[in-house]
N, C-alpha and C positions, 0 to 999 in steps of 0.2 A: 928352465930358461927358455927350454923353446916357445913354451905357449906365450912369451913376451915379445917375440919376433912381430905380431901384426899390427903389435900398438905401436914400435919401432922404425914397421914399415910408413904408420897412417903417418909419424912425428917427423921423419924426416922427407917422406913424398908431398904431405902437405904444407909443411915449413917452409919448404927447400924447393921445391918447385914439381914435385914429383907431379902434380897433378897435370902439369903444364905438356905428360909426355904424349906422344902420338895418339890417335885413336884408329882403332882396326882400320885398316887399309889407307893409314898416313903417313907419307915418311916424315923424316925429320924434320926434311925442308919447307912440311907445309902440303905440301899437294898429297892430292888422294888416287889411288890406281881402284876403281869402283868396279864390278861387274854389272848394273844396273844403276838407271841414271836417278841423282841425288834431290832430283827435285819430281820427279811423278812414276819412280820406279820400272819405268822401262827398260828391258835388256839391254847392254848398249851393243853396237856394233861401230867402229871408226870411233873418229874423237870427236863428234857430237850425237845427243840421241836424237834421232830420225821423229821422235813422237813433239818432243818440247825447245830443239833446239840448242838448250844447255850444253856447255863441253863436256866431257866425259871427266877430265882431272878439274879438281877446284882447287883452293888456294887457301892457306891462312897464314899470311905472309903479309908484312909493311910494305913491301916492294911491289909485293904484285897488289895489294890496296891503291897504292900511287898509279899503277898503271891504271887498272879499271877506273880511277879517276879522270886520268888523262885519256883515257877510252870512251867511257861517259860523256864528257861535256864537250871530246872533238874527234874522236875514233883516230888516236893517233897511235895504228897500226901500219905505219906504211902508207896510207893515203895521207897526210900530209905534205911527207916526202914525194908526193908525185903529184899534187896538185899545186902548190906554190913556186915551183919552176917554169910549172906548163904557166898558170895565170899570169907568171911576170912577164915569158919571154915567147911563147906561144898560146895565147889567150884564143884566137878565134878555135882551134884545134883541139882544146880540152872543152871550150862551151860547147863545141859540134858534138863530139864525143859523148857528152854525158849526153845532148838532146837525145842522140842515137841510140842509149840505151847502156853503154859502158858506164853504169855506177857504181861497181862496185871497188870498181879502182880509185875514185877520187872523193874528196871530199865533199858532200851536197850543197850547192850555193848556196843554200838559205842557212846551214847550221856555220859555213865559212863566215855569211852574214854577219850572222850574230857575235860569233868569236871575234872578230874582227871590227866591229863595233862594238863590242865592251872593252876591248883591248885598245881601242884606238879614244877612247875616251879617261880610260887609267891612264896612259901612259901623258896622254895634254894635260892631266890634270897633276900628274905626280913631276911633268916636268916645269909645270907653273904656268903654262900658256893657256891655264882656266883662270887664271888668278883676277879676278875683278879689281883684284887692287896693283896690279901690274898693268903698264902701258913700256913697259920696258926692264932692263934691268938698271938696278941699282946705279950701276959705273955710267950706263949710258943715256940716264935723266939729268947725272951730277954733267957728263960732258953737254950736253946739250943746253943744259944750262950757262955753261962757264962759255961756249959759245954765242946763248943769247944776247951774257952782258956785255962780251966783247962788243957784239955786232951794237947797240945799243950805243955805246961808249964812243964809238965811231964815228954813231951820226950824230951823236950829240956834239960833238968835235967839228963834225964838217958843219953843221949849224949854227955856231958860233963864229968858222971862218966866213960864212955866206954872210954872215948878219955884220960884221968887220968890214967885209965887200961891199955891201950895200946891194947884195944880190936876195932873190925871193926866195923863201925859205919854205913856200905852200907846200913842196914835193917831199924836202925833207920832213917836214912837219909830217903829213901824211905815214911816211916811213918809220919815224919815229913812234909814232900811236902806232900799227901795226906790228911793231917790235917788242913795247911793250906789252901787248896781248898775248902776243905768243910767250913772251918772259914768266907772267902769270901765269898762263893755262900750265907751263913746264912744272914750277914751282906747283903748283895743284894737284899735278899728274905725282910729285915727288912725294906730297905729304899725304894724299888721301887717295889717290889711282886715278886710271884713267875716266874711270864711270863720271866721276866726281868733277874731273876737269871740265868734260863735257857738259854736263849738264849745269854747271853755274856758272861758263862762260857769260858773259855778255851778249854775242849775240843763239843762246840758245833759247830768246822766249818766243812759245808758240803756241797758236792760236787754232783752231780746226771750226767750218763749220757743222762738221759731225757729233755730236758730243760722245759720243764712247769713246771715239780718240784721242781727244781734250782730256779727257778724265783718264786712261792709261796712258798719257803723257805725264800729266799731274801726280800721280801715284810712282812714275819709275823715277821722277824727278824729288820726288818726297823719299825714296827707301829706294836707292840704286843697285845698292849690294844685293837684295832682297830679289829683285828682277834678276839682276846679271845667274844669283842662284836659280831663277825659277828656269830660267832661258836654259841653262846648262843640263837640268833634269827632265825639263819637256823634251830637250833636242833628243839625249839618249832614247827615254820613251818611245818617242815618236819617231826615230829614224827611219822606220818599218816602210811610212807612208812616200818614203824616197823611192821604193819600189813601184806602186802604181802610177805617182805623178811622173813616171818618167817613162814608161810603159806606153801608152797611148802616142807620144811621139815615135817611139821606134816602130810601131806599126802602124804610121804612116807613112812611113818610109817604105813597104812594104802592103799598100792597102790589094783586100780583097784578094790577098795572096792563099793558093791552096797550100800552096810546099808548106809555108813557114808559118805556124799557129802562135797561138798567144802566147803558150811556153815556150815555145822559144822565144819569146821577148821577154819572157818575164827572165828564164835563165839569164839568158845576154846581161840584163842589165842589174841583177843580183850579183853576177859575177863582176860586173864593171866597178859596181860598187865596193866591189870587196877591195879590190886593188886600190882602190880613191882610198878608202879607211888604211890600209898596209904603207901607202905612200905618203899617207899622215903621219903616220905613225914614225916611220923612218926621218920623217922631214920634224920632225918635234924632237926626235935624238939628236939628230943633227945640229938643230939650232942649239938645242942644250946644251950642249958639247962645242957651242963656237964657231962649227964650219957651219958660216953662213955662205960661205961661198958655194954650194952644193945648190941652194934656192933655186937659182934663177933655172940650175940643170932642171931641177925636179920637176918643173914647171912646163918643162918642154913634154917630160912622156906622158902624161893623160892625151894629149890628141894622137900622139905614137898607137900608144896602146889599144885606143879607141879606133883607130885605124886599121891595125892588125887582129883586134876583135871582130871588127865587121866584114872584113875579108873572109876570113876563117871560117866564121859561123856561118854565113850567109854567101861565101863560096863567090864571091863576086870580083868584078876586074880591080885594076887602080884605080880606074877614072870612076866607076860605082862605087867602090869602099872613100874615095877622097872624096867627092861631093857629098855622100852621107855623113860621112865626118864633118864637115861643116858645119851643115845641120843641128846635128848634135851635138855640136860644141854652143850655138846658138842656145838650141834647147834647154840643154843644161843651164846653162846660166839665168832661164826663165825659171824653172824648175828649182832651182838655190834658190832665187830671190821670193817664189812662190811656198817652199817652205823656210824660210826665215820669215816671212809674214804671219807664217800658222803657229809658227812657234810665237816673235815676241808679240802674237793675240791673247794664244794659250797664256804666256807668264803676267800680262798684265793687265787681262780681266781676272785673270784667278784670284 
């Protein structure tokens, strides 16, 4: 009987899970206590090897899988937790910070960037305010509507009393064609989106003496959905170049300065960015969820914050941080409008 014990062992350790069990210097839970490091055999000493960096314990665990995940694409070890406080409510003080050299505490602008631009793109588009076929919700086309005819019904009523009067009815008239525009375009926006409305309005025909323009007018006006998609995936793309086009204003705000170099503008305004994508983000939950009433707040901290950022970093008075703020409230809006041109170039020459 004994010599049938190993075929016993192989049937029910490889049935049954046996093979699944630890390997030399693993415990149960997964992690490894090594004397030499697992990836180039160095001695180890502490809980990293000194030769390749590696930790000394590794893992083979679901859990700690999820973390090196969430470690991977954002090092969410604690620098999260300490960087998305300081950016909301202390921004010039964490941009200084990292210029000076403390990285290891926070998160690095450019990889916050990115997370924060992929995320602030999911979340528009999973809450519908990518929807090319939305110019509103549902409830508030149908109200809009039921408004139009009202108002429509009115002057058609006061048009009749005028015309009984033997009073001029040019102005109603006018009022009423007006009314009716708007009736259609609503009705437009309800059955095929807002793309749609717009471009087969009445007065949307247009004429350029450029011809590329003519011609990516023609095209967005021919396949709207098609644009609206292409606008949506250049924007992601291309968010990157929000960093340089807004770079060169903030150092001139600052020309010929020795203190303050180019990274630091380039930090500053990576970081700036990051907070504009997070305050999207938040203001796209918001409307989702109905408090629109929060808007008009949300609207206010971008110059706050831009405010409190250039104090910070740039160590500067009131009367210096608020007229630079102007500025850059200016700028920006150049900078919007100068990439919204590169984009819908990009979607409708492509």
């Amino acid at each position: 009987m004994g010599g049938f014990e190993p075929v016993a062992d192989v049937v029910t350790g490889g049935m049954l899970g046996r093979a699944a069990e630890p390997s030399a210097g693993e415990s149960k839970e997964g992690h490894t206590g090594e004397s030499a490091c697992l990836n180039c055999g160095t001695p180890l000493v502490g809980s990293h090897c000194h030769q390749c960096g590696q930790r000394a314990h590794v893992h083979r665990t679901i859990t700690a899988f999820f973390h090196d995940l969430l470690h991977g694409v954002f090092h969410f070890e604690g620098k999260i937790w300490r960087t998305l406080p300081m950016l909301a409510f202390r921004p010039g003080q964490l941009t200084r910070r990292y210029i000076d050299g403390q990285r290891a505490n926070f998160v690095s602008p450019i990889a916050l960037f990115l997370f924060s631009v992929f995320l602030m793109f999911a979340v528009v588009s999973a809450t519908g305010n990518l929807d090319p076929d939305m110019g509103g919700s549902p409830n508030d086309l149908a109200q809009a509507e039921t408004k139009s005819v009202k108002a429509l019904d009115g002057l058609r009523t006061a048009r009749e009393a005028a015309v009984k009067a033997g009073d001029p009815t040019a102005e109603i008239d006018e009022e009423i064609k007006e009314q009716e525009a708007t009736l259609d375009i609503v009705r437009t926006m309800r059955s095929k989106g807002v793309t749609e409305a717009v471009l087969e309005s009445p007065d949307s025909s247009f004429h350029s003496s450029v011809p590329w323009v003519e011609q990516a007018y023609l095209k967005a006006r021919k396949n709207p959905q098609l644009l609206l998609y292409k606008l949506k995936t250049n924007s992601y793309k291309w968010s990157w170049a929000l960093i340089p086009l807004s770079v060169p204003f903030v150092w001139l705000l600052f020309p010929f300065s020795r203190r303050f170099r180019a990274y630091d503008h380039v930090v500053f305004v990576t970081y700036s960015l990051c907070f504009i994508s997070l305050l999207v983000i938040l203001g796209s939950v918001l409307a989702y969820a109905g408090v629109t009433g929060m808007v008009p707040f949300l609207l206010l901290l971008p110059p706050i914050h831009l405010f409190l950022q250039l104090r910070g970093t740039y160590q500067l008075g009131r009367w210096g941080a608020l007229w630079r703020t102007a500025v850059l409230l200016i700028a920006a809006v150049f900078v919007l409008s100068l990439f919204a041109l590169l984009i819908i170039a990009l979607g409708a020459l492509d």
